[in-house]
C-alpha positions, -999 to +999 in steps of 0.1 A: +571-499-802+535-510-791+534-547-805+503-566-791+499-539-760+461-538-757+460-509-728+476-485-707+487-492-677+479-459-656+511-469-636+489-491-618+494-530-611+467-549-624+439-554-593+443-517-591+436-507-624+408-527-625+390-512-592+400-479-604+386-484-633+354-500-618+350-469-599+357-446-626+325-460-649+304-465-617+303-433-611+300-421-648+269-444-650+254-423-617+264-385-622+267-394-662+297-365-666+326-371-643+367-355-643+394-372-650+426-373-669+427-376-707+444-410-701+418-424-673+389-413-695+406-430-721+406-464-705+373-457-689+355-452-725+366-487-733+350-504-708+324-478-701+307-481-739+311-522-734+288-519-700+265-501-722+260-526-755+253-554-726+227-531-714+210-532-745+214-566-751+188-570-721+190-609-708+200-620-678+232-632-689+245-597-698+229-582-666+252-607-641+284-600-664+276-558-657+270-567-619+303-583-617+319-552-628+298-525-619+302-521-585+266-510-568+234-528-575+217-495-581+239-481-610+231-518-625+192-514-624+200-474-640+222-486-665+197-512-677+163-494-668+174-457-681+209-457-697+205-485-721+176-476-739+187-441-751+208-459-771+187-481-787+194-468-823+226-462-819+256-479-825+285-474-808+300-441-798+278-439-763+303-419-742+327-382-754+354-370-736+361-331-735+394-322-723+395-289-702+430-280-698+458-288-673+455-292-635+467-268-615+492-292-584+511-313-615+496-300-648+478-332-656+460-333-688+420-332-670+386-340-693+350-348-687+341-378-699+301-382-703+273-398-715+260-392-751+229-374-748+202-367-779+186-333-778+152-341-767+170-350-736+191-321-733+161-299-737+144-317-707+173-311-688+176-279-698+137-271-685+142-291-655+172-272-645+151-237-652+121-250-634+146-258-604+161-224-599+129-207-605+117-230-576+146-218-557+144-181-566+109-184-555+117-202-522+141-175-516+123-147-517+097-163-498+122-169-471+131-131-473+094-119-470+091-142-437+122-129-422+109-097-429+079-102-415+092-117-382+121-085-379+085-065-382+067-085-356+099-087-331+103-049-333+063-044-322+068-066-297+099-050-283+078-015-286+045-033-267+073-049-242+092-013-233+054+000-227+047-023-201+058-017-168+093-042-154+086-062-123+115-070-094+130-046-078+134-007-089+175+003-085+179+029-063+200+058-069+231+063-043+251+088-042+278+066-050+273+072-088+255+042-098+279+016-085+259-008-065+273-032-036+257-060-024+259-071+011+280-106+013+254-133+038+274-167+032+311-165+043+337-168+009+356-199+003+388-200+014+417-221-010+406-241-040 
């Protein structure tokens, strides 16, 4: 039985779990979807969804007890600034977890666990990501009408460069069959 046991334990000892856990909503507060096991997204929610409700709160009070557990200054000023406010109507129920299926090495139960997002600002991400790989598709094919254009302007050059007569000396033609010798003036080194 469970009596009174508030957590898991993620067979961790207690200063681990905590920076494990710091890291864990860190990083969902940057990327806003990480992976993780069921269990870790489990315990990350918790503390995760707390982080948030301080962020709406605002003050100063709740922005030092965030920076005491988030661990980069950075996430902090997202996680008030931009975070925070897309929840301002809501109550509660800021983060999902979606579980994915087993992992291949041990078969550990693996989810995403990731910020709540309202539809306006899926369809902006949604445009932004089209808008990016049009941008890329684009840059691409501009890169393959310059390469094409240089393999075009190498290849006149080599026909202007073949047309133009080669300086130094001409080869002459022995009898020998084209093998050419060379005539030794320094004396060879002798040992190492």
């Amino acid at each position: 039985m469970r009596h009174n046991r508030d957590h898991r334990r993620l067979g961790r000892k207690a200063e681990h779990r905590r920076a494990l856990l710091r890291n864990l909503v860190t990083a969902l507060f940057q990327y806003e979807r990480i992976e993780t096991t069921v269990a870790k997204a489990k315990e990350a929610r918790r503390v995760a969804e707390r982080m948030i409700t301080f962020g709406k709160k605002g003050d100063l009070a709740a922005r030092r007890h965030v920076a005491r557990f988030v661990m980069k200054p950075e996430i902090v000023g997202k996680l008030f600034d931009t975070i925070a406010p897309w929840y301002a109507t809501r109550q509660g129920g800021y983060t999902r977890i979606l579980k994915i299926g087993r992992r291949l090495g041990d078969a550990g139960e693996v989810a995403y666990l990731e910020l709540v997002k309202s539809e306006e600002q899926r369809e902006r991400e949604r445009q932004a990501r089209i808008a990016a790989a049009e941008a890329k598709a684009l840059a691409k094919s501009n890169a393959a009408g310059r390469a094409e254009k240089k393999a075009k302007a190498a290849s006149e050059s080599e026909a202007t460069v073949e047309e133009a007569p080669k300086r130094g000396r001409k080869k002459e033609s022995g009898a020998g069959g084209g093998a050419k010798t060379t005539k030794r003036t320094t004396p060879r080194k002798v040992g190492n």
